[in-house]
C-alpha positions in Angstrom: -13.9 96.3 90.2 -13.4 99.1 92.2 -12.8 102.6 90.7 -10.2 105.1 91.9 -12.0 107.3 88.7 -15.6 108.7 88.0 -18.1 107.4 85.4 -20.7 109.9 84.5 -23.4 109.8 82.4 -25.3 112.9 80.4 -28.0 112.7 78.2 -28.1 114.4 73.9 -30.8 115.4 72.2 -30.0 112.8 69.4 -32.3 110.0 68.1 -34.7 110.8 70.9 -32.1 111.0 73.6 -29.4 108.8 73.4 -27.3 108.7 76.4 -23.1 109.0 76.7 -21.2 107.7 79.5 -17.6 109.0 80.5 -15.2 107.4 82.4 -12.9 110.2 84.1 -9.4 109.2 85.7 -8.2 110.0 89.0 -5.3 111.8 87.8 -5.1 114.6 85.1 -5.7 112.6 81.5 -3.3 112.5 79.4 -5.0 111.1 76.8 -9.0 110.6 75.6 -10.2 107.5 74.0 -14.1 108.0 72.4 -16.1 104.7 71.4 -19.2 103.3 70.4 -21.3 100.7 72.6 -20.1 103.6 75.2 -22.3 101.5 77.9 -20.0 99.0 77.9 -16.3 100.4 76.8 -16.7 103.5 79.5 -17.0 100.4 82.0 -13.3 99.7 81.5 -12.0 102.6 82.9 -10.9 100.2 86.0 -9.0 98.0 83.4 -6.8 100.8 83.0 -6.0 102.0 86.4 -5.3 98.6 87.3 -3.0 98.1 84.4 -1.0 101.2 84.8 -2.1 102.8 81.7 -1.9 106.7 81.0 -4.4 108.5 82.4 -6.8 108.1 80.0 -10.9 109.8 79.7 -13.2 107.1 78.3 -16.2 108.9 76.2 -18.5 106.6 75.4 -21.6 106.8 73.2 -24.5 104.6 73.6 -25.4 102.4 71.2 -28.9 102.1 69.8 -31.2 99.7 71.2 -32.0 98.4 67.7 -29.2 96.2 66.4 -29.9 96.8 62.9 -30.1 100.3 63.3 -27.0 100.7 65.3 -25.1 98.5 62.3 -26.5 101.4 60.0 -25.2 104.2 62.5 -21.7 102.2 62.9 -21.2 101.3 59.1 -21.3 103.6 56.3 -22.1 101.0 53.6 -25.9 100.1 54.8 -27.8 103.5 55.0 -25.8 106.7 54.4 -28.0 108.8 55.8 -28.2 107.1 59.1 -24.4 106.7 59.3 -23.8 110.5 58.5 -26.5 111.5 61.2 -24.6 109.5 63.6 -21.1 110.7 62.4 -22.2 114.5 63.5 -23.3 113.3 66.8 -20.4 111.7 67.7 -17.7 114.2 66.0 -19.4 117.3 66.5 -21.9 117.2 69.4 -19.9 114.4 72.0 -16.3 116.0 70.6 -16.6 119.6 71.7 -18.6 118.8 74.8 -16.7 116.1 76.4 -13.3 118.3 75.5 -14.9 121.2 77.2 -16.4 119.6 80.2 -13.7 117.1 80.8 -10.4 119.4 79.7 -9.4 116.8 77.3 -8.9 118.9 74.4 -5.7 117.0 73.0 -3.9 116.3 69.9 -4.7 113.8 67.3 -2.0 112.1 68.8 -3.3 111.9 72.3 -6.9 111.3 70.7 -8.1 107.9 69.7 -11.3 106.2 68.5 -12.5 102.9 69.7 -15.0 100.0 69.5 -15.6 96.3 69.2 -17.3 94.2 66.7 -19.9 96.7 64.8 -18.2 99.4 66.8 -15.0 98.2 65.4 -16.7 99.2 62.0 -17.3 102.8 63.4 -14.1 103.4 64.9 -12.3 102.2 61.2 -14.8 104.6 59.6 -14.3 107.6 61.8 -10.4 107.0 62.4 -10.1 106.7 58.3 -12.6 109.8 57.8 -11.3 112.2 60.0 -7.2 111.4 60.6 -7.1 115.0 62.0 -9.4 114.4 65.1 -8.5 110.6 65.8 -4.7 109.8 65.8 -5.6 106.0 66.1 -7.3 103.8 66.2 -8.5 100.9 68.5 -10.4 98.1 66.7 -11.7 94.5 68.1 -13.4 91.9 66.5 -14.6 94.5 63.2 -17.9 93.3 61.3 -17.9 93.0 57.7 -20.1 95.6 56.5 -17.2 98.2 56.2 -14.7 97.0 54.1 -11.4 98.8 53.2 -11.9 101.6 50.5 -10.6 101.1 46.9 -8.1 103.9 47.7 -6.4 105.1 50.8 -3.9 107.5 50.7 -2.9 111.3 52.4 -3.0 111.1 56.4 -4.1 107.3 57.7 -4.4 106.8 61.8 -2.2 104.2 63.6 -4.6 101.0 63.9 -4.4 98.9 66.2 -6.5 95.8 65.9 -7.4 92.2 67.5 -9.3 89.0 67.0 -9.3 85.4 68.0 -9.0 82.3 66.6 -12.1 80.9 67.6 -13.9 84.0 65.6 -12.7 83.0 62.7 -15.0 85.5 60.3 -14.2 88.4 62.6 -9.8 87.5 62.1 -11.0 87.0 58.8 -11.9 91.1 58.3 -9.6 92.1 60.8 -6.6 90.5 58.9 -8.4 92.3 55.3 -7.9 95.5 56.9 -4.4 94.4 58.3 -3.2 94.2 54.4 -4.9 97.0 53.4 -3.6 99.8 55.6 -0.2 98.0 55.5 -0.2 98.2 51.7 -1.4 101.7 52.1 1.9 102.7 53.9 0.0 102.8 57.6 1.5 102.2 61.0 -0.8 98.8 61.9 -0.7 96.0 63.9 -3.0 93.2 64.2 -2.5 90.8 67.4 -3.8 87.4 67.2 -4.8 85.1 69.9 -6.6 82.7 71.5 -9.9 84.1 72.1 -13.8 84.3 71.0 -16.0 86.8 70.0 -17.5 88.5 73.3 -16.6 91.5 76.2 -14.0 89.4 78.1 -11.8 89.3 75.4 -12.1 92.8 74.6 -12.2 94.3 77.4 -8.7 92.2 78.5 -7.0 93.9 75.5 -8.0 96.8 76.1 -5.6 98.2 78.4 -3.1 97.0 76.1 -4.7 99.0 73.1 -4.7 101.7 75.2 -0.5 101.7 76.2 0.5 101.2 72.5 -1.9 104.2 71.4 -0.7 106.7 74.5 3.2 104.8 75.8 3.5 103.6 79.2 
């Protein structure tokens, strides 16, 4: 797919050098989405154009190589040290620098948090622990390994999330954190449709992720 935008990649200090990718729109954003798995969720930049979506900045962090090791950077439960380590990289090192570089320094209402599967985890965690910074959040497909707190109250992001039917454990947790943020007085929708676990379906509700979190 051919894009109108500009992807561009820089790469941090963290974890040896881990790499972010940012998907920059034509037009003057209106609105800045950051994710995990940032290789692949930056890529969908041309989703959006095509879709008429907002004008919308991609930042997206690279996962690690490891899988285990990016399940402990994306879920808070396995190794708390690892998850926090990760938490300042992506609030406080990617935040302020694609906000400079890019001029996206919005509201939490024009700011969301994204990511799929595992990332789905992260972007729960990070929408749940910092409702200032991300207005809502975008969550595909989440993992298990993050489960919905005991208690939630005070300031909770609009949540978005989706899983198919023929994922049946990832609906499963999707649907548990549904109930949870509903019965914690949130503004949450889970759609759920025909679909398996994988980028194709992700990246096809994407751009609609993307219009209920910004309008259009």
């Amino acid at each position: 797919m051919s894009l109108a935008g500009e992807l561009i990649t820089e790469t941090f200090g963290y974890d040896g050098g881990r790499q972010v990718t940012v998907y920059v729109p034509a037009d003057r954003p209106e609105a800045v989405v950051f994710a995990g798995d940032g290789e692949l969720i930056a890529q969908w930049g041309g989703d959006l154009e095509a879709a008429d979506a907002p004008a919308t900045v991609i930042v997206g962090a690279h996962r690690s190589a490891d899988e285990t090791l990016r399940l402990h950077e994306y879920s808070p439960g396995f190794e708390p040290e690892r998850f926090s380590a990760h938490e300042r990289f992506f609030l406080e090192d990617v935040g302020p620098w694609a906000r400079s570089r890019f001029g996206v320094d919005l509201p939490a209402e024009r700011t969301a948090v994204c990511g799929v599967s595992a990332g789905g985890e992260l972007a729960l965690a990070m929408g749940l622990r910092h409702p200032d910074v991300y207005g809502s959040v975008l969550c595909a497909s989440p993992g298990g390994g993050y489960r919905p707190p005991a208690a939630m109250s005070g300031s909770l992001p609009r949540t978005y999330l989706v899983a198919g039917t023929l994922e049946p454990f990832f609906l499963q947790n999707a649907t548990r954190w549904r109930d949870a943020l509903r019965d914690a007085g949130a503004d949450v929708v889970l759609h759920e449709r025909v679909g398996s676990h994988g980028d194709a379906f992700w990246r096809e509700e994407f751009p609609l992720m993307v219009a209920w979190a910004f309008g259009r």
